[in-house]
C-alpha positions as CSV (number, residue, x, y, z in Angstrom):
1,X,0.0,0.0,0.0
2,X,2.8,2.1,0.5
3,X,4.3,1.6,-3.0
4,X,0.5,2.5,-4.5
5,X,0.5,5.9,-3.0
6,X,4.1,6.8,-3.0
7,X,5.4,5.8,-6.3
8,X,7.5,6.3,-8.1
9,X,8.6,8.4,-5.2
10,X,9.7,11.4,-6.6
11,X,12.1,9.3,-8.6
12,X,10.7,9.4,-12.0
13,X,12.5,13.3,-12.1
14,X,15.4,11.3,-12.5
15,X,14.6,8.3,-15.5
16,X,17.8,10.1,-17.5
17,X,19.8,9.3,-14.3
18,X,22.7,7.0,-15.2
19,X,21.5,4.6,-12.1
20,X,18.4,6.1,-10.5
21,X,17.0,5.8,-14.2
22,X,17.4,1.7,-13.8
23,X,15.0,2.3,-10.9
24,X,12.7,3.9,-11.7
25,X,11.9,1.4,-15.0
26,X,11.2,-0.7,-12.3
27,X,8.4,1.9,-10.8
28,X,6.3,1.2,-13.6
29,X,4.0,-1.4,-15.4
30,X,5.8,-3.5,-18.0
31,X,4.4,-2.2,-21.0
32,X,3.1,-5.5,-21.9
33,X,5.4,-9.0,-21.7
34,X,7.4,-9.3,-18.4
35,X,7.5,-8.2,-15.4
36,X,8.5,-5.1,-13.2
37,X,8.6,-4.6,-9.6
38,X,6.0,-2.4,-10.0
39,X,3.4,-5.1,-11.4
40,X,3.8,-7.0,-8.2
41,X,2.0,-4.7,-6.1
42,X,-1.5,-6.0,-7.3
43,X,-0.7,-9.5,-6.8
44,X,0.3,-9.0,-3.4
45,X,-2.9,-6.8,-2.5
46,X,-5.0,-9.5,-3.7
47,X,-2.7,-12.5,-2.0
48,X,-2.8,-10.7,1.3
49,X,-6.7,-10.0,1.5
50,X,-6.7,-14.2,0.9
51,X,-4.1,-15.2,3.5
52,X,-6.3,-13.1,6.6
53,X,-9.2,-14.8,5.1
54,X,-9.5,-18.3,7.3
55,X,-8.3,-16.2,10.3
56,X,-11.2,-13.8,10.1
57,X,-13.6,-16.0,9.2
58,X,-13.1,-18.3,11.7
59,X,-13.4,-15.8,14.5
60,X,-16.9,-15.3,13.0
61,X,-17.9,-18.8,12.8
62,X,-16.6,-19.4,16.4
63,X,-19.0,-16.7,17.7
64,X,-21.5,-18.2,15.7
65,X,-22.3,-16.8,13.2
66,X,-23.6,-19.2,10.1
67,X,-21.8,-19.4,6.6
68,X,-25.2,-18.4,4.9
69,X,-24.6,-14.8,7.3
70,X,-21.1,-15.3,6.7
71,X,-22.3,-15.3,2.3
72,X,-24.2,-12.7,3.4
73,X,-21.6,-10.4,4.5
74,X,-19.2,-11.4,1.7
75,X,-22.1,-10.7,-1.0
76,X,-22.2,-7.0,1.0
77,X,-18.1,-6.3,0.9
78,X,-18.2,-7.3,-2.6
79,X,-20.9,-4.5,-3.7
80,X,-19.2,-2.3,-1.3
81,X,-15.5,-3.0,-3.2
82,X,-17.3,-2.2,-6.4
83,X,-19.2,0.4,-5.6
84,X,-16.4,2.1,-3.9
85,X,-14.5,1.4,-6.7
86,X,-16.3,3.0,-9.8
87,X,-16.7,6.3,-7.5
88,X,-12.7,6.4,-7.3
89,X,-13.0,5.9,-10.5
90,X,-15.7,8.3,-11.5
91,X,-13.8,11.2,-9.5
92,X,-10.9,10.5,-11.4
93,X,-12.5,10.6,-14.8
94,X,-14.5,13.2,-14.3
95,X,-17.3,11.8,-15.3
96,X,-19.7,8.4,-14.2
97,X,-17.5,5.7,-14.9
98,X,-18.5,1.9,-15.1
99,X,-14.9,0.7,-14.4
100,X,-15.1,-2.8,-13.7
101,X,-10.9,-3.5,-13.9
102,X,-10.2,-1.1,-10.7
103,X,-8.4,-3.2,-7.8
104,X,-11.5,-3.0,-5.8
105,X,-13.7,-4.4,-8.4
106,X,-11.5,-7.2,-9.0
107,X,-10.7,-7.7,-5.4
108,X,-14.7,-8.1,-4.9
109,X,-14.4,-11.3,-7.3
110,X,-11.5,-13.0,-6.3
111,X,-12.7,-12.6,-2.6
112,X,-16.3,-13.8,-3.2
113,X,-14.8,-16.9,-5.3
114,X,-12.4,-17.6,-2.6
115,X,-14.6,-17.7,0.2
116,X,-17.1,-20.2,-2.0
117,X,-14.0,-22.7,-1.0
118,X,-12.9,-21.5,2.0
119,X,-14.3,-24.9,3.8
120,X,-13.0,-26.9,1.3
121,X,-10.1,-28.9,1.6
122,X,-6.5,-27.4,0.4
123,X,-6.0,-30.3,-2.6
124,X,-10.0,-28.8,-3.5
125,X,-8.7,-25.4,-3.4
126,X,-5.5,-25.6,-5.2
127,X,-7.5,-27.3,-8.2
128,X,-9.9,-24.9,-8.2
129,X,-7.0,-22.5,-8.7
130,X,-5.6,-24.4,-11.4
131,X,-8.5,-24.6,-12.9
132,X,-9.7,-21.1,-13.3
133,X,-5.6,-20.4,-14.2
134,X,-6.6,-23.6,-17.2
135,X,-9.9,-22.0,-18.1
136,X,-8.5,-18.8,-18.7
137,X,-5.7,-19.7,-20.8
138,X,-7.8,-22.0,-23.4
139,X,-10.1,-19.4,-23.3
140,X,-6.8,-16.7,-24.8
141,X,-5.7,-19.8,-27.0
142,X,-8.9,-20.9,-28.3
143,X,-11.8,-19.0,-28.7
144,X,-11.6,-16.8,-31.9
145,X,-14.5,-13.9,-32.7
146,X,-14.0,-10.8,-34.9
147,X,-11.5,-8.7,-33.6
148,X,-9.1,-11.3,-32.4
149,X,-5.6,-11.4,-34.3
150,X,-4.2,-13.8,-31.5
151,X,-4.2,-15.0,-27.9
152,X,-2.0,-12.5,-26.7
153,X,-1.9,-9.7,-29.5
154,X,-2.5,-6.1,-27.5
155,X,-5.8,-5.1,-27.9
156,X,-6.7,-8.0,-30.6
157,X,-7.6,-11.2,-28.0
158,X,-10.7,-12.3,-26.7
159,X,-9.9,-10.1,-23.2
160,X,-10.4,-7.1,-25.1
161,X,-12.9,-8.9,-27.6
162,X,-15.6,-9.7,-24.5
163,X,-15.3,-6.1,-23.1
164,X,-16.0,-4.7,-26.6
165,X,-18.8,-7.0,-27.1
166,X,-20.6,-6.6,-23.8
167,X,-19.8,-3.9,-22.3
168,X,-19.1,-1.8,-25.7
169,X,-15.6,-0.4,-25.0
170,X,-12.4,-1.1,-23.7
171,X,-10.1,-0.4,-21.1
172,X,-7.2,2.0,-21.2
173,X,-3.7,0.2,-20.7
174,X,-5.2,-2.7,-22.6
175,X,-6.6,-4.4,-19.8
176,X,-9.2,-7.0,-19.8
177,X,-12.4,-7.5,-17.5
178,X,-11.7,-11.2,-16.9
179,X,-8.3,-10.7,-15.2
180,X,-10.5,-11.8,-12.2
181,X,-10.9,-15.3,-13.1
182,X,-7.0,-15.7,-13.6
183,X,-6.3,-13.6,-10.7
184,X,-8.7,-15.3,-8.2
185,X,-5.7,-17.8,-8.5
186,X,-3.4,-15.2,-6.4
187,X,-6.5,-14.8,-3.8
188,X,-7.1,-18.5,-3.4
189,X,-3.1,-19.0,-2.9
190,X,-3.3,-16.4,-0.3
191,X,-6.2,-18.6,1.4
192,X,-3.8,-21.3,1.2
193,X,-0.8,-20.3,2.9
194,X,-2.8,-18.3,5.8
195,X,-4.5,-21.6,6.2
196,X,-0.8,-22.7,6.4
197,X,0.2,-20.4,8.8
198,X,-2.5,-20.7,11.0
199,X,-2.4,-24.0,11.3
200,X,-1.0,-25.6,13.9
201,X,2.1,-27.3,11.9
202,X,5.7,-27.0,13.4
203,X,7.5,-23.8,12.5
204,X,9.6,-26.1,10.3
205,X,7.4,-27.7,8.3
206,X,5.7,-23.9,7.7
207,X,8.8,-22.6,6.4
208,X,9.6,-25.9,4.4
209,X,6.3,-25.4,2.7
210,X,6.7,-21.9,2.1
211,X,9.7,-22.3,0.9
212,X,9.6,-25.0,-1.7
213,X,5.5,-23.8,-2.6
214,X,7.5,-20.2,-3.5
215,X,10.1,-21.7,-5.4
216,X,8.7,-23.9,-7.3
217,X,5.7,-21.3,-8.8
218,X,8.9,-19.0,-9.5
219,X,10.4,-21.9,-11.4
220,X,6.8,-23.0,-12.8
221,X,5.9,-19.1,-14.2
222,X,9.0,-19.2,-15.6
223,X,9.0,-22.0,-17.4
224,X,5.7,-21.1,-18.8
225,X,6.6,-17.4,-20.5
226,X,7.9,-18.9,-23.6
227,X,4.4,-20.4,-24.1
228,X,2.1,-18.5,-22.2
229,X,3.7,-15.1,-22.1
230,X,4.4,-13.4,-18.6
231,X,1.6,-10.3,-18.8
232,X,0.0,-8.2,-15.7
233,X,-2.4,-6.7,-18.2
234,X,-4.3,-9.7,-19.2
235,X,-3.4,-11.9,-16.0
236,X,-2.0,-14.6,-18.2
237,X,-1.3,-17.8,-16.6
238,X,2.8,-17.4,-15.9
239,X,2.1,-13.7,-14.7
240,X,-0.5,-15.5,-12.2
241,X,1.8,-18.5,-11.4
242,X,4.9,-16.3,-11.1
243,X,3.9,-13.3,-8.7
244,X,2.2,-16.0,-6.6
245,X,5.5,-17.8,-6.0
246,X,7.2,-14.0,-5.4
247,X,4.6,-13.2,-3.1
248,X,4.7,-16.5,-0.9
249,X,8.6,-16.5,-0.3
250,X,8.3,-12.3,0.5
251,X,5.2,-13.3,2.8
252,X,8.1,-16.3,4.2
253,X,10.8,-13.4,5.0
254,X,8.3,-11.1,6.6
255,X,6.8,-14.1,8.7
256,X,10.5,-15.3,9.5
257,X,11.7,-11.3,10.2
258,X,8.7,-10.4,12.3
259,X,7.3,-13.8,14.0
260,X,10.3,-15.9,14.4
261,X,13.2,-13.4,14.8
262,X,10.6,-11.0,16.6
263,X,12.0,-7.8,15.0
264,X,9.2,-6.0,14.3
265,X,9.9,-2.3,15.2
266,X,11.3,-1.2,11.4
267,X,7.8,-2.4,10.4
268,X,5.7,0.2,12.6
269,X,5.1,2.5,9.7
270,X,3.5,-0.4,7.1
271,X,1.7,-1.6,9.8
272,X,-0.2,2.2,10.5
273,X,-0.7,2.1,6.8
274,X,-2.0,-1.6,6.4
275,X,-4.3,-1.3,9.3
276,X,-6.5,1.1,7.0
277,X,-5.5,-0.4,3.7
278,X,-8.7,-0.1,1.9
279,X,-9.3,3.9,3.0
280,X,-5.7,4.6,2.0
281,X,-6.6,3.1,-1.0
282,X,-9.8,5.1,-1.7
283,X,-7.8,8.3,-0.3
284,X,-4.9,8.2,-2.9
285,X,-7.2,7.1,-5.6
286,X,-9.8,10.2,-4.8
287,X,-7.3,12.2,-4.2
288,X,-3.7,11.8,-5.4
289,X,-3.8,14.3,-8.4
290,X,-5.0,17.0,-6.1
291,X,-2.3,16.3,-3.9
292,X,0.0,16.0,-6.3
293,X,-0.5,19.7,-7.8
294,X,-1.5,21.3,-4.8
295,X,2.5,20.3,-3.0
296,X,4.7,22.4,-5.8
297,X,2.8,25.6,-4.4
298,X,4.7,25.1,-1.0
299,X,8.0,24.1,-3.8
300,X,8.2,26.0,-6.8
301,X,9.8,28.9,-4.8
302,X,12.9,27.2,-4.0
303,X,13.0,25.7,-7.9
304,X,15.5,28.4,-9.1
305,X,17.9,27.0,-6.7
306,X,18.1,23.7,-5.8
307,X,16.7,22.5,-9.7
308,X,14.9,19.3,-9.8
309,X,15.0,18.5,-6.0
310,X,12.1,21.3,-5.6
311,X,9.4,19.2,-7.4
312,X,11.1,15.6,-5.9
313,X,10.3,17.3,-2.3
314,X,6.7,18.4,-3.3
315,X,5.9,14.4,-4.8
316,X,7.6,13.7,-0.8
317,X,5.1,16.1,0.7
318,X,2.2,14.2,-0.9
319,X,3.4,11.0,0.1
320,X,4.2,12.7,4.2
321,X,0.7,14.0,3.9
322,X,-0.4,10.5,3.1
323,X,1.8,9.4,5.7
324,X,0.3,11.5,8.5
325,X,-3.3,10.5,7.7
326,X,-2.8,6.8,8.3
327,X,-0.8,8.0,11.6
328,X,-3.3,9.8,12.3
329,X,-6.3,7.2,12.2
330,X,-3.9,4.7,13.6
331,X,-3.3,7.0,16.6
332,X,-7.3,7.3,17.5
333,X,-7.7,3.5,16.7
334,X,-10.0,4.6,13.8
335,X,-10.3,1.6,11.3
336,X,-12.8,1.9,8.7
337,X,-14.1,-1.4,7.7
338,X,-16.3,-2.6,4.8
């Protein structure tokens, strides 16, 4: 969350920089094939919101509550996520926008079909992520209707095809609306390894199964790109397979830092931030442009004479002001919930 409202941090003031330029190409979406550090920050939003899933859930069905309330309550969040969603949306267009390919929106899909399993049994719940990951690629490789040049040709496949067709446009970036049936596979892994970690296996055999589960969808994504092509904008298969193994072994060094080694103190700031993930969200998202043009009047003074570290300290005050708000909330023990 702090990546979403910081980036690129200022940094992008410095692209022509023999080094700092490396960086920042990393603090932005591939354009299409492969994979930046910047298209991971999805995947991990949608992992995470899985892996707290059979913790919370089971705090509900211990008091009580029934899985048709529990449905009940997902069925809400979902509308909530979406609704939510298109108003960021519509702020930042301008105009009413039906954005269905916002986080939120997508979020509300991979959720709901993740907690359709969440009794299931893990071997059930892995193949259901499998399958949706299958579905979705034979859908790219075989299903051909006017407008298609090829399974993943930018803005010719059957993504962009169905959003044409049913919705009657398409999505800037060349995204595609049913990225949330391939990236309900990153939801359902997070499901997995919270069900992992909550779990009342040996510290061990948690961080054997981290481990080699990380590894091996690293190794697995991988393997894949030269036939299914790693790509965040239509959630192929690899790009799926691939940040899920990145996002399990980073979840294993944060577990290991903060739960085994118990150093948790450097982590005080994500965790202010975190606590109120889905407001931050919806703040930056409402109103990040405003912040962002409103910080060089305090800036643009000092331009003259310090050159291009005026505006990178004006993109630092958006991201303190940012900052401050989540300290703020986190201070009063204001959480706002959906």
């Amino acid at each position: 969350m702090f990546c979403m409202f910081a980036g690129p941090f200022g940094l992008d003031l410095f692209e022509h920089h023999w080094f700092l330029g490396h960086i920042v190409w990393q603090l932005d979406h591939a354009e299409w094939t492969g994979m930046h550090f910047w298209d991971l920050i999805q995947p991990f939003f949608m992992f995470i919101v899985g892996v707290v899933m059979p913790y919370s859930f089971a705090r509900r069905w211990a008091r009580g509550e029934s899985w048709n309330e529990s449905l009940m309550h997902v069925l809400r969040r979902a509308a909530l996520l979406i609704g939510w969603g298109l108003v960021a949306r519509s702020i930042g267009a301008g105009r009413p926008n039906l954005d269905l390919i916002n986080v939120l929106a997508q979020i509300a899909f991979t959720y709901t079909v993740a907690f359709l399993i969440l009794k299931k049994s893990w071997k059930f719940q892995a193949s259901v992520a499998l399958l949706l990951l299958v579905a979705h690629t034979l859908l790219y490789l075989f299903v051909r209707v006017d407008g298609v040049e090829g399974p993943w040709v930018r803005n010719a496949n059957i993504g962009q095809a169905l959003d044409l067709m049913i919705l009657g446009k398409t999505w800037g970036g060349s995204y595609a609306t049913i990225n949330c049936v391939s990236s309900a596979f990153n939801t359902i892994l997070g499901v997995l390894t919270g069900s992992l970690l909550f779990s009342k296996e040996s510290l061990s055999r948690k961080t054997r199964i981290l481990a080699y589960s990380g590894l091996g969808l690293v190794v697995a994504g991988l393997a894949l790109h030269p036939f299914i092509p790693i790509n965040k904008k239509i959630w192929t298969a690899s790009f799926a397979i691939l940040s899920g193994g990145i996002t399990v072994l980073a979840l294993l060094l944060f577990y290991w830092v903060c739960d085994v080694w118990k150093r948790r103190a450097w982590a005080g700031l994500f965790v202010m931030i975190g606590a109120n993930s889905i407001f931050i969200y919806l703040f930056h998202e409402i109103l990040g442009r405003w912040m962002r043009h409103t910080a060089p009047t305090f800036t643009n003074w000092a331009e003259p004479f310090v050159g291009v570290w005026a505006p990178f300290t004006a993109a630092w005050l958006a991201i303190a002001l940012q900052v401050y708000v989540c300290w703020w909330l986190y201070q009063r023990r204001i959480f706002f919930k959906l």
